[in-house]
C-alpha positions in Angstrom: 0.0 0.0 0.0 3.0 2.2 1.1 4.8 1.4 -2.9 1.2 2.3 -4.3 1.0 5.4 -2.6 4.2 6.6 -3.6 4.0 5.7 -7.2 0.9 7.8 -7.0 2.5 10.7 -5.2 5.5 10.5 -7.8 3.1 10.5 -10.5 1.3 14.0 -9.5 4.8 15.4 -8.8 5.2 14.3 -12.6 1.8 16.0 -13.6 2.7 18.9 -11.5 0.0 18.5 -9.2 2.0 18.7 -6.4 4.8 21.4 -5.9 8.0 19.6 -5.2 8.9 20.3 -1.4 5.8 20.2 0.0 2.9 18.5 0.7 4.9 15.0 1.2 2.6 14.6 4.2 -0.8 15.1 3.8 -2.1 16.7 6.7 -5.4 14.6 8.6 -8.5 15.5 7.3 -9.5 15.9 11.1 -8.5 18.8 12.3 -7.5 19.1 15.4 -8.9 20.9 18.4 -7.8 24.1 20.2 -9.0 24.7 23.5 -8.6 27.3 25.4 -10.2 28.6 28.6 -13.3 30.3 26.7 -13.6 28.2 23.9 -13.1 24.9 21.7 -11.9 26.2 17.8 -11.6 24.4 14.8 -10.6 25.8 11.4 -12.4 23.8 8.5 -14.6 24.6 5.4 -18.1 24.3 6.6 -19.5 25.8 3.6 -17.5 24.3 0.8 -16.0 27.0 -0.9 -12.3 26.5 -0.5 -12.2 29.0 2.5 -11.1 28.1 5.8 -14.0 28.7 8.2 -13.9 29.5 12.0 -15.8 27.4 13.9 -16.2 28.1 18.0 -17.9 26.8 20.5 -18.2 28.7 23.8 -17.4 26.2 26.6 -19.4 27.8 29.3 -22.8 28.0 27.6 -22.4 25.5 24.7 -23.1 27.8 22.2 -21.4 27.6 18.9 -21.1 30.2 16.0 -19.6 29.6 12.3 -17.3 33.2 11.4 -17.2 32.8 7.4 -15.0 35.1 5.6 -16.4 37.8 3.0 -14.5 39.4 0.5 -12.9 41.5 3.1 -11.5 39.0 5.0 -13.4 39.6 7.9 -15.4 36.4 9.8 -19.4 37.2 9.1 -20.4 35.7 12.2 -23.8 32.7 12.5 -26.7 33.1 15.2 -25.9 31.3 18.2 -26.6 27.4 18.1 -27.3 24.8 20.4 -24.9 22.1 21.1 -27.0 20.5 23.7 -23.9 20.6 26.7 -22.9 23.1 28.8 -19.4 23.5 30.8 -18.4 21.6 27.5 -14.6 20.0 28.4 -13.2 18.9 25.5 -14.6 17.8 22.0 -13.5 17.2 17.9 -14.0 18.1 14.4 -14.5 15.5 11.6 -17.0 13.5 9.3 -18.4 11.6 12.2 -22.2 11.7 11.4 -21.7 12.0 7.2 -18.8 11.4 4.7 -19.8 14.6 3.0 -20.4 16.9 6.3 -18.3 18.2 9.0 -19.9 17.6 12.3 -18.9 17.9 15.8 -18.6 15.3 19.2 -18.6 17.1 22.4 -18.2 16.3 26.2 -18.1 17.4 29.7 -17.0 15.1 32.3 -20.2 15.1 34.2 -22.3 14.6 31.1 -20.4 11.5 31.0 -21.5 10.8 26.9 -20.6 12.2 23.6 -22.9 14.2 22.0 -22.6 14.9 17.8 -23.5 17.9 16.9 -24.0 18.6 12.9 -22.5 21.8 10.9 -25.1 21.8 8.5 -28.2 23.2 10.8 -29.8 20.1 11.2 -31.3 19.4 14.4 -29.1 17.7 17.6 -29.2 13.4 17.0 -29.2 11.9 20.4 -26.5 11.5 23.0 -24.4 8.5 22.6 -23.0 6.4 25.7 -19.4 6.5 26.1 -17.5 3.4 27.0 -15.6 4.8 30.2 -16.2 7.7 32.8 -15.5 11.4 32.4 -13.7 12.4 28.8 -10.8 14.5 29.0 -9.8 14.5 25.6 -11.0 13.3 22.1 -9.7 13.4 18.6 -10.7 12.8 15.6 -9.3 10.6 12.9 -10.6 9.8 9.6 -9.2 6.3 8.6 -10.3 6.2 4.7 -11.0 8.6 1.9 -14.9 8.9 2.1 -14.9 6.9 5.2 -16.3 8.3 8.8 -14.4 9.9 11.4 -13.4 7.7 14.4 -13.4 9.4 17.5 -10.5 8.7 20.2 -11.4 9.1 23.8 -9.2 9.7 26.3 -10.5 9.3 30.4 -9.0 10.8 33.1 -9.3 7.9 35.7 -7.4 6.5 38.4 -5.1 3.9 36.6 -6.2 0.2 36.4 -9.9 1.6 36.7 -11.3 1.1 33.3 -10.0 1.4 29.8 -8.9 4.8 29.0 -8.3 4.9 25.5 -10.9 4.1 23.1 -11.6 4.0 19.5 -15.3 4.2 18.1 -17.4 4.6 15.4 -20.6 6.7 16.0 -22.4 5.6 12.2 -23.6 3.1 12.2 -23.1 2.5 15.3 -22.1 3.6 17.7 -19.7 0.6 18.0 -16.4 0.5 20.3 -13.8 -0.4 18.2 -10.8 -1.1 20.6 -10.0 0.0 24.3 -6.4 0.5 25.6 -4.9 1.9 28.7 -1.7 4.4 27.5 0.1 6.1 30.2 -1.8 7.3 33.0 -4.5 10.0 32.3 -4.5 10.8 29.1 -4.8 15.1 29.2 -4.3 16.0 25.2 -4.4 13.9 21.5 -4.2 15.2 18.4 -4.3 13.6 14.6 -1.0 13.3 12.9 -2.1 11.1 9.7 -4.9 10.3 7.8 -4.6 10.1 4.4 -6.0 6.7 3.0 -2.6 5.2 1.5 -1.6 5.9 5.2 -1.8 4.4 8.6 -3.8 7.1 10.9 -1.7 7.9 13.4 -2.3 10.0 16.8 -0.3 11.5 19.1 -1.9 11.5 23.0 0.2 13.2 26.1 -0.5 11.5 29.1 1.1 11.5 33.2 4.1 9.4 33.4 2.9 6.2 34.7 6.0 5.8 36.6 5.8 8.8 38.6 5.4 12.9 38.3 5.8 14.2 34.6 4.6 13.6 31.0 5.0 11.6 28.1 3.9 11.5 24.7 2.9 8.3 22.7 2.2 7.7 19.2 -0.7 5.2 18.1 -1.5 3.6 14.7 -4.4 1.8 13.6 -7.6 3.2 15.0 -9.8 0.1 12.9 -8.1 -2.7 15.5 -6.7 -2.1 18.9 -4.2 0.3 18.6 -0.9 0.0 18.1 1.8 1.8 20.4 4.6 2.7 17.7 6.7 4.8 20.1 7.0 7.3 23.0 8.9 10.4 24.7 9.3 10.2 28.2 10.6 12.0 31.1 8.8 15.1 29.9 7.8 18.0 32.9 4.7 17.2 34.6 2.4 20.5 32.7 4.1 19.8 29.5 2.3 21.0 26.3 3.3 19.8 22.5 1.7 20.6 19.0 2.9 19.3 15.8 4.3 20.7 12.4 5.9 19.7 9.0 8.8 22.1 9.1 11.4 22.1 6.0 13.3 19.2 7.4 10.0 17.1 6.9 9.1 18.5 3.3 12.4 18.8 1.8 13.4 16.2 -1.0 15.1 13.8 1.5 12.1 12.3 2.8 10.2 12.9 -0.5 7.1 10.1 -0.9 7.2 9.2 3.6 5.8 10.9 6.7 7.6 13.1 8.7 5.8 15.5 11.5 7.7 17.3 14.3 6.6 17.7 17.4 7.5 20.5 19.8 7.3 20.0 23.8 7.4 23.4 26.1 6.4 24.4 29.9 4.8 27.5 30.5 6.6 30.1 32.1 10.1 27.6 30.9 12.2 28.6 27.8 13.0 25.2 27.1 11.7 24.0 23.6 12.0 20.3 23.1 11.7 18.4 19.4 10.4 14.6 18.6 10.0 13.5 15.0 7.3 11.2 14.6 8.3 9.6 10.9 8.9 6.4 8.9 12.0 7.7 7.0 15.7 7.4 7.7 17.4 10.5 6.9 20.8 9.1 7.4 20.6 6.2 4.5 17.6 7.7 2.7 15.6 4.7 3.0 12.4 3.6 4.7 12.5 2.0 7.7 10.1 -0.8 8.9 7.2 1.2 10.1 6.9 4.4 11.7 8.7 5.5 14.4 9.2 7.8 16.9 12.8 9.8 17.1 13.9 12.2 19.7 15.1 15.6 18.6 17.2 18.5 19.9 16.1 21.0 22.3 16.5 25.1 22.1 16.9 27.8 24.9 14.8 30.6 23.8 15.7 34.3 24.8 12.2 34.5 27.0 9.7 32.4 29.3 7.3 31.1 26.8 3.4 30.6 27.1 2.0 29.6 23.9 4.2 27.8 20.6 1.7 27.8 17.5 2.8 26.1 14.3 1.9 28.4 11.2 1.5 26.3 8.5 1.4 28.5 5.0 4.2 28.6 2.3 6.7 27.9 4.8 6.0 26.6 7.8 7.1 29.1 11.1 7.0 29.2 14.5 4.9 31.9 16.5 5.8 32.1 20.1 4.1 34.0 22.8 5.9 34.9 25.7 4.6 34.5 29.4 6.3 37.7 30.5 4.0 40.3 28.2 0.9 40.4 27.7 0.3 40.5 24.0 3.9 39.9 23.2 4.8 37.3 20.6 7.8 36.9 17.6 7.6 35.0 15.1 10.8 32.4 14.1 11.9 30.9 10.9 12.6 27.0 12.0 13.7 24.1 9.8 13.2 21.5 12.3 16.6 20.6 13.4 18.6 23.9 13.5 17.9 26.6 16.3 15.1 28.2 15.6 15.9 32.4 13.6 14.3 35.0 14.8 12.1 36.9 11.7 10.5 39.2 13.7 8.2 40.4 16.7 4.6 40.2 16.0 2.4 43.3 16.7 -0.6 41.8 18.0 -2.2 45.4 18.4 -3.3 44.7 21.9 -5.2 41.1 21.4 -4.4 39.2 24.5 -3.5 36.0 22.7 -5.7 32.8 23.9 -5.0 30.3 20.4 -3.7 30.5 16.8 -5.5 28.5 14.2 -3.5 28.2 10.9 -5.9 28.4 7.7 -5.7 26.7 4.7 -5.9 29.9 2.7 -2.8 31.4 3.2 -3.7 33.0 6.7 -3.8 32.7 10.1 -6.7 33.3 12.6 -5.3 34.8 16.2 -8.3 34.8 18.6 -8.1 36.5 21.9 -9.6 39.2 24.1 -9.5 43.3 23.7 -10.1 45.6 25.7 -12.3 43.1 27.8 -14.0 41.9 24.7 -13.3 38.7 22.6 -11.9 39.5 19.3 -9.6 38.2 16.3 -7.2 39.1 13.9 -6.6 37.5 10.9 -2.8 37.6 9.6 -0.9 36.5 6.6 3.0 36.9 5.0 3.8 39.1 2.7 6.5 38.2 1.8 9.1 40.0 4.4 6.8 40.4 7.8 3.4 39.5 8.7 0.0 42.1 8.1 -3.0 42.2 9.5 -5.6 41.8 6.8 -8.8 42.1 9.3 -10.0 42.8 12.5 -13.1 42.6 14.7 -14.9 41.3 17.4 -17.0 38.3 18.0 -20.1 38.1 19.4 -21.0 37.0 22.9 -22.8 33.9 23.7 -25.9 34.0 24.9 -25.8 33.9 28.6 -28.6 31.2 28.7 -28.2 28.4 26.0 -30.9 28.4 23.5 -32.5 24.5 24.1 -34.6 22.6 22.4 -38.9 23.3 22.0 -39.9 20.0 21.0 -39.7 16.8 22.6 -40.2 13.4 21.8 -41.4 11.1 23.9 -42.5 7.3 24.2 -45.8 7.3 26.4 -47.5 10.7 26.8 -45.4 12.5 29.2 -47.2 13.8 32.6 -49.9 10.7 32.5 -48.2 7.9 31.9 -45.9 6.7 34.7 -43.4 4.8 32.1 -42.8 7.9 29.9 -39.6 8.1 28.3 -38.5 10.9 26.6 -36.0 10.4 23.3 -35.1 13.0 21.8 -35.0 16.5 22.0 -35.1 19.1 18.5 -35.1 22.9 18.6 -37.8 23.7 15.6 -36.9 27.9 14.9 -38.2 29.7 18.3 -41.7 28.1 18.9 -43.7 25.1 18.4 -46.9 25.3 18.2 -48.0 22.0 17.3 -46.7 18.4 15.8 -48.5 15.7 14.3 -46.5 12.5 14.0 -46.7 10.2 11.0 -44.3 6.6 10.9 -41.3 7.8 12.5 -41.6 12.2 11.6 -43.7 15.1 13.1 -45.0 17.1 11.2 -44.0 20.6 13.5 -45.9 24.0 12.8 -43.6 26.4 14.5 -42.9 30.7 14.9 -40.0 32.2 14.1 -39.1 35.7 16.0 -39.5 38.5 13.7 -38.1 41.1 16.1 -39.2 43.5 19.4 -42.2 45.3 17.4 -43.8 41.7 15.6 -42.8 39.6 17.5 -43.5 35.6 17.0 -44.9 35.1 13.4 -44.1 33.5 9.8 -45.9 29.8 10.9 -44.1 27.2 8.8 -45.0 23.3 8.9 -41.5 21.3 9.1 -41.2 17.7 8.8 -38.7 16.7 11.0 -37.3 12.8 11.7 -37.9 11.5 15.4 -37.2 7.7 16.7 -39.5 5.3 15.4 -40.7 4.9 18.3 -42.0 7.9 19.5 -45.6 7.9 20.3 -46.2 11.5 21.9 -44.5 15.0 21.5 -44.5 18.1 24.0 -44.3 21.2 22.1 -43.5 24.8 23.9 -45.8 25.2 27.0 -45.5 29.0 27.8 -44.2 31.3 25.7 -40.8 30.8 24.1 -38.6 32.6 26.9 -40.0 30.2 29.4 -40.0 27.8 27.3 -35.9 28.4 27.4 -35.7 28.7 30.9 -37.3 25.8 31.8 -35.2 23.6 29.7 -31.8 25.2 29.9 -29.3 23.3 31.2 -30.0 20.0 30.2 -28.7 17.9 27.8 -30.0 16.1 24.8 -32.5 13.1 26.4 -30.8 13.4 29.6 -33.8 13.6 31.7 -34.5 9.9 30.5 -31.2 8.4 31.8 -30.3 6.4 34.6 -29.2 8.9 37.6 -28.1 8.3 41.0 -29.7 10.1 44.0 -28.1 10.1 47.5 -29.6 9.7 50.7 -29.3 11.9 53.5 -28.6 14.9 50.6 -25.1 16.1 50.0 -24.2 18.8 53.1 -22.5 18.7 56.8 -23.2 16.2 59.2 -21.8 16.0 62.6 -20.5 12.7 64.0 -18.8 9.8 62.0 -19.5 7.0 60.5 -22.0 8.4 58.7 -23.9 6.0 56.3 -24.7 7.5 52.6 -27.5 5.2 50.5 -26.7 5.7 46.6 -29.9 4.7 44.6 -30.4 4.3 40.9 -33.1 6.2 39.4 -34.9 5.3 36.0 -32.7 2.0 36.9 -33.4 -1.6 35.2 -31.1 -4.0 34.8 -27.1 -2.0 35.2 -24.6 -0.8 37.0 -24.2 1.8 39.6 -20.4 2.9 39.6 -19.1 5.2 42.4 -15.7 6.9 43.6 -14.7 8.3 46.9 -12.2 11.4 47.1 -11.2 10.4 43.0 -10.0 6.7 44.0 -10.7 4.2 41.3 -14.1 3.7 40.2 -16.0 0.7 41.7 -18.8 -1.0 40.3 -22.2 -2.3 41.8 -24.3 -4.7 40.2 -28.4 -4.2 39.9 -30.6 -6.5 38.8 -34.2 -5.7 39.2 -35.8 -2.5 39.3 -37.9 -1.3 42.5 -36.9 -4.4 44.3 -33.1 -3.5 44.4 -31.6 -2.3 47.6 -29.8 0.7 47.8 -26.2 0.7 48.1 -24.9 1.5 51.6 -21.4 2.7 51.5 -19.7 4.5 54.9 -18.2 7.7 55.5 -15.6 7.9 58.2 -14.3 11.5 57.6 -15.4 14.3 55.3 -15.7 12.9 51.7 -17.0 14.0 48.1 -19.1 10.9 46.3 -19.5 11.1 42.6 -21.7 8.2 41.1 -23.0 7.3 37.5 -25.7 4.3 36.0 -25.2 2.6 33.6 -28.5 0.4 32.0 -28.4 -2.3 29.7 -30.6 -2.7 26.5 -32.8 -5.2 27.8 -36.4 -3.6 25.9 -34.5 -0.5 25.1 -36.0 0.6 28.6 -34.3 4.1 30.0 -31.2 2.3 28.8 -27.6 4.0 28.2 -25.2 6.0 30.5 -26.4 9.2 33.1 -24.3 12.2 34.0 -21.7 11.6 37.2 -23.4 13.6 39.9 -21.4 14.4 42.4 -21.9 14.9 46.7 -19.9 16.3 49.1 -20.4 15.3 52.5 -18.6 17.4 55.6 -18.1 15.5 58.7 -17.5 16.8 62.3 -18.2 16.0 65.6 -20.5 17.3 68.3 -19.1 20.3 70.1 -18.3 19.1 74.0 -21.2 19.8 75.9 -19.8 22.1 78.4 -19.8 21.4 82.6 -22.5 22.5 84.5 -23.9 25.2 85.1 -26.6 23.9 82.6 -29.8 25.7 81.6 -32.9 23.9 80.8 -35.5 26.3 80.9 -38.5 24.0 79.7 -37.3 21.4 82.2 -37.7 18.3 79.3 -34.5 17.0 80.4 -32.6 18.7 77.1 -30.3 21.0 77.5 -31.2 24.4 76.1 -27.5 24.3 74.1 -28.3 20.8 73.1 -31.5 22.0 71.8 -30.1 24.7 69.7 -27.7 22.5 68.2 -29.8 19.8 66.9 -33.2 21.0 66.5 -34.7 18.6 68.8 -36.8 19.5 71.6 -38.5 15.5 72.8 -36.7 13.7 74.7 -38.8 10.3 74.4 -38.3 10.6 70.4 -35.8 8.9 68.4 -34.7 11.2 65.6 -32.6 9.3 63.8 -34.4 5.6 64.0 -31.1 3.9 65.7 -33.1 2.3 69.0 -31.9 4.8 71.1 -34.2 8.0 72.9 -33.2 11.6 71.8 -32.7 11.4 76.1 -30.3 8.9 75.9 -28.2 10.0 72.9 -28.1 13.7 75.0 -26.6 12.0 77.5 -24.1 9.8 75.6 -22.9 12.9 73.8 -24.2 11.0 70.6 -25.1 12.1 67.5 -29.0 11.9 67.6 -29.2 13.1 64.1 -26.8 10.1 62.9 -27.7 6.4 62.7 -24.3 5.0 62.6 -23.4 7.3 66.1 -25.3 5.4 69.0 -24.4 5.5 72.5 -22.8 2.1 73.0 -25.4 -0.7 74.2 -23.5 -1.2 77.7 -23.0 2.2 78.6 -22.9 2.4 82.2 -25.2 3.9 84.5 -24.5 7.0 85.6 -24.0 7.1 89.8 -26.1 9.7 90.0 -25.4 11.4 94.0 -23.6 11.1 97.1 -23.0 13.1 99.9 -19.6 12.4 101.6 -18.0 14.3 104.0 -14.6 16.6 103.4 -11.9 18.0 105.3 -12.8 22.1 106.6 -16.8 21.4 105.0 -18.5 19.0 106.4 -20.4 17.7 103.4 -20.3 17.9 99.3 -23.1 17.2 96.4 -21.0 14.6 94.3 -22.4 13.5 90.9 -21.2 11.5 87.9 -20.7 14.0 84.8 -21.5 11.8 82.8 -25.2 12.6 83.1 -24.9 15.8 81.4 -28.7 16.3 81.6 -28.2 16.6 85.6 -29.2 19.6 87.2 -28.6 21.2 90.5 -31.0 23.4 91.9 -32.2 25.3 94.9 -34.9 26.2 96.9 -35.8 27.7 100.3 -39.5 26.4 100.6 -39.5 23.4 98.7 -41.5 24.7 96.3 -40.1 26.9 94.2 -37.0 25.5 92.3 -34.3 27.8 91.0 -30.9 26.1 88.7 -27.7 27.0 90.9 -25.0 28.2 88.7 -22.2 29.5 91.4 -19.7 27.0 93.0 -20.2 23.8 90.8 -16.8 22.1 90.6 -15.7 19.9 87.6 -13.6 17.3 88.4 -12.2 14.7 86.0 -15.3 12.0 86.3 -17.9 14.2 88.5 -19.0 17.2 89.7 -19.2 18.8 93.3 -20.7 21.3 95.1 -19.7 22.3 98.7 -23.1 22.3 100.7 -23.5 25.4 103.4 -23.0 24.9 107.0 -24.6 28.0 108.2 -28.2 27.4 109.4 -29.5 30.8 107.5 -30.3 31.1 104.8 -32.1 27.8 104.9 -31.6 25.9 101.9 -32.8 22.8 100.0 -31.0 21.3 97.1 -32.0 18.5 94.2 -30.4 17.1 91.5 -32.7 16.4 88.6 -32.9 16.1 85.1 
């Protein structure tokens, strides 16, 4: 295959379809993804005019926008659409849904699936499970000409938990093709190859399994389980790498083979490290036996950096942002194996530089901030510097995603107790109606027209649901409410399994404390859970109301983050929920201080005691553990907590002696223990009063020197 792709390559060097020098790799037809703390970006030709588009999805809201250039240059910027995710972590560009159009996959870690979103304006297909917990990173990776997209999954799990590395297909499908574990906590993966003479190849950096630090491993083959073709270790823990084909890789020594660079840098470090990721051996000009990863030299640059961004046009440079300035960058001529030569510092006219995206149209897209504001420039080589060839600002996401007004459901949701909804479609701004016909609805909708018209322009649209779908909900409201009430949810999450803890998520005091963990919408599954982010742990379920919660015990403060998991059996609620997460603070019962104690509705219960738990009945038993709210006050127990009882042979307390001492003839002893014990007074044996003068703690009892003198004439009681 190799031999057949060269002769082919030679052949259009021959025809002139290919300027000699260049090209010799053909770059994936996945691009990959730039994330940055505001946004995912991907540079690809949504529109299919030979134009590099912008695409960028705003992480916070999951809102996306598509900036296509005019004749100006300048990005002409789409409404605001609906990915179906918020607080999006990481996600990819490819053919994943079509061979002819580019479509997204998108995850969060609690959403804990993958969910395609198309480019073309066709409404949000369904959420799809993914095989392991919380997605740090995904790629894409298209393995044939006209073929589908894979999608790589990276989890960031405790090691040894589950499989961290996955390749799948998401049509048809979707369909796990292989699971591998890489290094430890894969953080960052990009496509190297994908042509379809070639092997796709990926690069992934995860944490060095063998202690603090990085390293980077190349895989092959996303079709069968993956093949490790090399690595780079011993990199800094907070490494960060991107890729290039520099003139070392496109000159007319490795002519007809692969060849990428690789470039590894700390933030705030000047160190810039090289790895050449290639199947050619520049030494004896020859192939060798597959591709291979080769370590390269490493360059001391003049400043800290912050960002290295690989501009890919007639020649490839390097653009380099420095950590020390804010909007400071230069811009380096770099072969690949000589120090990098410095062309120039870039005026990035106050843009506080967040990602580079290099286009395919001989120009490069610098998004940022400025003046508060996000913005870009686009910037292109003339020839002895870089110009700025347009400028402006892109619009801010709507602060409140814009979700979906129509929603399928099988059984008629509100009435019957098995409803499950399946899908969810936004149909323009309001639906007023939709009539379903073998697996479509036929949806009369709105569209705003503006503050002054308002809703009008009704338009019937015959839009593809599951087959089976029996009932649809359309808008209930108006639209705004219609948005509120559904924001914040993902596509058919509401029909997942969840989890729900019992007692809720807050502080508790005493320990143990006992947590229940439930499945909800459960069937036949799994319930997975972690403590404090140790390895995930899974526990079986096998019938539906009839399965016991799981118990699991808290001995000090703790966060629990749980997740469902359903079989198909009858397609009933089935797939993966969102990880929902609960923190549970753990303390202990303040010392009830020593006497004197005040109980001013004489129940026994200290007034303190009262105050801190809420309970004012002595006979009850709050928390259902066999033991009296009067007995747990005077154990110093938890009443509140199950798993903190007073101990089943606790000893009587010896309530009171009198014994004589030396210089006062006689002293009120009692056991502390009893902390409901009260002393009090009285000088007609009627009317009681709680003496708070002259009670002496001691290290197992209390005492209180009775008077000798005759007058006043006093009585005294202990009581509770």
């Amino acid at each position: 295959m190799k031999t057949l792709f060269r002769l082919a390559l030679a052949l259009a060097l021959l025809l002139g379809l290919v300027a000699p020098g260049r090209a010799q790799r053909l770059p994936s037809k996945s691009p990959p993804t730039v994330i940055t703390a505001t946004w995912l970006a991907f540079t690809l030709d949504v529109n299919a005019d030979t134009i590099a588009d912008l695409v960028l999805v705003d992480r916070a809201t999951g809102t996306f926008r598509i900036g296509t250039v005019n004749a100006q240059s300048e990005f002409v910027w789409s409404e605001a659409a609906d990915t179906g995710l918020t607080q999006i972590e990481t996600g990819a560009a490819g053919h994943f849904l079509s061979a002819s159009t580019w479509s997204l996959v998108l995850s969060s870690k609690a959403f804990n699936r993958a969910q395609p979103v198309p480019l073309d304006g066709s409404s949000l297909p369904p959420a799809v499970d993914l095989p392991s917990p919380e997605p740090q990173t995904v790629c894409g990776l298209d393995p044939a000409n006209g073929g589908l997209t894979r999608l790589i999954t990276g989890y960031r799990t405790p090691p040894g938990a589950r499989p961290q590395l996955t390749g799948t297909q998401l049509e048809p499908g979707p369909e796990t093709l292989w699971a591998i574990e890489p290094g430890t906590n894969p953080r960052d993966a990009t496509p190297l190859y994908g042509h379809p003479f070639i092997t796709p190849t990926f690069g992934i950096l995860t944490d060095d399994a063998s202690g603090p630090g990085s390293r980077f491993q190349v895989f092959e083959n996303p079709t069968h389980p993956a093949n490790l073709v090399g690595e780079i270790t011993g990199l800094p823990a907070n490494t960060k790498f991107t890729a290039g084909s520099f003139r070392y890789d496109t000159g007319p020594i490795s002519v007809n083979y692969r060849s990428t660079t690789m470039l590894f840098w700390q933030p705030s470090a000047p160190g810039l490290r090289t790895a050449r990721v290639t199947d050619v051996d520049w030494v004896n000009n020859v192939a060798l036996p597959g591709i291979t990863v080769v370590s390269g030299p490493a360059f001391t640059m003049p400043r800290p950096i912050r960002q290295v961004c690989v501009l890919e046009e007639l020649v490839t440079r390097l653009l380099i942002v420095w950590s020390d300035a804010p909007a400071d960058a230069s811009l380096y001529d770099f072969s690949g194996t000589n120090a990098p030569v410095l062309l120039e510092a870039v005026n990035l006219n106050g843009l506080d530089l967040e990602a580079v995206l290099p286009s395919a149209n001989g120009s490069t897209v610098f998004l940022g901030t400025r003046n508060g504001l996000p913005a870009y420039d686009r910037m292109s080589w003339n020839g002895t510097h870089y110009v700025r060839t347009a400028t402006g600002t892109i619009p801010l996401a709507p602060k409140t995603p814009l979700y979906s007004n129509l929603l399928a459901f099988r059984g008629e949701p509100f009435v019957a107790t098995d409803a499950t909804e399946l899908q969810r479609r936004r149909v323009k701004d309001w639906t007023l109606s939709a009539a379903l016909n073998a697996g479509n609805a036929s949806v009369t909708a709105l569209s705003d027209s503006g503050t002054t018209t308002g809703l009008r322009n009704s338009s019937v649209n015959n839009l593809a649901v599951p087959p089976n779908t029996t009932h649809t909900l359309p808008s209930q409201l108006d639209a705004a409410s219609s948005i509120v009430l559904l924001a914040n949810t993902s596509t058919s999450v509401a029909s997942l399994p969840r989890v729900r803890f019992t007692p809720s998520p807050g502080t508790y005091s005493g320990a143990p404390l006992e947590v229940f963990l439930k499945s909800v919408n459960a069937a036949a599954g799994v319930l997975y859970y972690s403590i404090n982010g140790g390895a995930w742990q899974a526990h079986y379920t096998y019938e539906r109301s009839a399965a016991p919660p799981l118990k699991i015990t808290l001995t000090t403060s703790s966060t629990v983050r749980a997740y469902a998991f359903n079989y198909y059996y009858g397609n009933d609620h089935p797939g993966q929920g969102p990880i929902t997460s609960a923190a549970y603070a753990l303390g202990t019962l303040p010392p009830v201080q020593p006497q004197p104690l005040i109980d001013r509705n004489a129940n026994g219960l200290a007034d303190a005691w009262e105050n801190l738990t809420g309970l004012t009945n002595p006979a009850a038993d709050s928390d259902a553990d066999g033991f009296l709210n009067f007995q747990e006050h005077n154990a110093g127990t938890d009443p509140l907590n199950p798993a903190n009882r007073p101990p089943a042979s606790a000893p009587q307390p010896n309530l009171a002696h009198v014994t004589p001492t030396a210089g006062n003839p006689l002293t009120l002893r009692w056991d502390n223990l009893d902390t409901a014990v009260i002393l009090e007074a009285s000088d007609d044996l009627y009317l009681w009063t709680p003496v708070h003068q002259g009670i002496q703690q001691l290290a197992t009892e209390n005492t209180f020197p009775l008077p000798t003198s005759a007058f006043p004439r006093a009585f005294y009681r202990l009581r509770r």
